[in-house]
C-alpha positions in Angstrom: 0.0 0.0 0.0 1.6 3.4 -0.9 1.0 6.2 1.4 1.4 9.9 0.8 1.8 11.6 4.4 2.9 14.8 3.4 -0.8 15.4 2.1 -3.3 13.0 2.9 -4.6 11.3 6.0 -6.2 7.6 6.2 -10.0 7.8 7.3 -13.2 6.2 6.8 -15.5 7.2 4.8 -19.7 6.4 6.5 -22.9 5.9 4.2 -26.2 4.9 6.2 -28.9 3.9 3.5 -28.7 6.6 0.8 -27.6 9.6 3.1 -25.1 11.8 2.3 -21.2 9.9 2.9 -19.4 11.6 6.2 -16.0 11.8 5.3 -13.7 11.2 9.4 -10.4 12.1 9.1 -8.1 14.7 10.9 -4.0 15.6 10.3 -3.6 15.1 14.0 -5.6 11.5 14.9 -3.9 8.8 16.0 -7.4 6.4 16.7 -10.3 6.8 14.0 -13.4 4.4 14.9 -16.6 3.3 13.4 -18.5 1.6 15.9 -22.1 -0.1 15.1 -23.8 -1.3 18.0 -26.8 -3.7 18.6 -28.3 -4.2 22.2 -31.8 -5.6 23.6 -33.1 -9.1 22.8 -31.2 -9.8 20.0 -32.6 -13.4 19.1 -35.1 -15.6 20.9 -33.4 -17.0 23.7 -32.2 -14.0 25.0 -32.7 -13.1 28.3 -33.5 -9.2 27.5 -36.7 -7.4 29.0 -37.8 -5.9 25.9 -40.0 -3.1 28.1 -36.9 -2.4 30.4 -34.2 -2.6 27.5 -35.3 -2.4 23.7 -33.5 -3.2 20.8 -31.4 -0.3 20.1 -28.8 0.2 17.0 -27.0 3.0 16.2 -23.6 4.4 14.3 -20.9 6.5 15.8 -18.3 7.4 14.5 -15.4 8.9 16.4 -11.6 9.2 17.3 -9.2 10.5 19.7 -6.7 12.9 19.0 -2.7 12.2 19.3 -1.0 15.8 19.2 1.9 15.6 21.0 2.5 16.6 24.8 2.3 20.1 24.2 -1.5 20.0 23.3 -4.5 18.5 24.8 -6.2 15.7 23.1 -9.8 15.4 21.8 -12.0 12.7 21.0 -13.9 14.4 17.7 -17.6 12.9 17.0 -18.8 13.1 13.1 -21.4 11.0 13.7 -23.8 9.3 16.2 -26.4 8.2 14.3 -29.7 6.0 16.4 -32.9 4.3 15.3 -31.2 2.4 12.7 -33.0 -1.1 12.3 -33.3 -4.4 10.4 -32.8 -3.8 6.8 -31.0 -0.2 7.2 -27.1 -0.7 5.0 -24.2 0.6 6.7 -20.9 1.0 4.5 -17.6 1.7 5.8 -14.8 2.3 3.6 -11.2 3.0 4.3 -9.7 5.7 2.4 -6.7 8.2 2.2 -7.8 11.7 1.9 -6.5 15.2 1.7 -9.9 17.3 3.3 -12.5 15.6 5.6 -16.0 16.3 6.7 -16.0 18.9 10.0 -16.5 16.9 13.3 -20.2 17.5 14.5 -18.6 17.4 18.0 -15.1 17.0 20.1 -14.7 16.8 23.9 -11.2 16.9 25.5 -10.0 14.0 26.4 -9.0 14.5 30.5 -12.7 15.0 31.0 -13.3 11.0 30.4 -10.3 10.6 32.4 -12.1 12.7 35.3 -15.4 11.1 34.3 -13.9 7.4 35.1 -11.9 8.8 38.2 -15.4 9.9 39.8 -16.6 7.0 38.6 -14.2 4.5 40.4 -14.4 6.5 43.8 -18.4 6.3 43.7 -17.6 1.9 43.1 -15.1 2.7 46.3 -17.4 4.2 48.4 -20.4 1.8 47.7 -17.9 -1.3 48.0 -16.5 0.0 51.5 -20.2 0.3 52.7 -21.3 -3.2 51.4 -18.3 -5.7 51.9 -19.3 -5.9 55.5 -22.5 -7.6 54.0 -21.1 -10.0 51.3 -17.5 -10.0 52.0 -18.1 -13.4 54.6 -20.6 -14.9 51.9 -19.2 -18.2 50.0 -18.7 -17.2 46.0 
């Protein structure tokens, strides 16, 4: 595969159904992602409360930034697309590009990391009131 650096950048190029193409790709990513997801009762032994948790599918597409120590990181959205169902077409194609389509969002990067650090000290504080409970229960 022959890559030109100097002016292009890899990326991935989304179509859902016969909507316009988003074009992800930035001169400063180092992750680019295209995640489809499917959750709920997903065949007919699944053990999914369809009232509690529906089938849900949806598209996002998103990366993470990797500019160097000088600059903070980002994780730029283009797309986060729900409500897709049975019979919707997803393409993904990976191309090399010189422009790209504007992300729709971006968030900085140490926010997740202060998101999971609140997160682990709310587990911390619920554990160290519980274990007393289970902690002498047999696993």
């Amino acid at each position: 595969m022959d890559l030109d650096f100097d002016r292009k950048m890899i990326g991935l190029k989304v179509q859902i159904n016969h909507q316009t193409p988003v074009l992800a790709a930035g001169d400063d990513l180092g992750v680019l992602n295209a995640i489809l997801s499917c959750t709920g009762p997903l065949g007919p032994r699944s053990q999914v409360d369809p009232e509690k948790e529906p089938l849900d599918i949806f598209l996002t597409l998103g990366g993470l930034t990797r500019r160097g120590p000088q600059e903070s990181e980002e994780h730029p959205r283009w797309l986060h697309q729900d409500g897709l169902g049975v019979g919707d077409r997803v393409s993904i194609e990976v191309v090399q590009v010189d422009e790209a389509t504007p992300a729709e969002t971006a968030f900085a990067a140490r926010e997740q990391e202060r998101e999971e650090r609140e997160y682990f000290e709310h587990c911390r504080s619920i554990y160290l009131e519980l274990r007393h409970k289970y902690e002498s229960l047999p696993l």
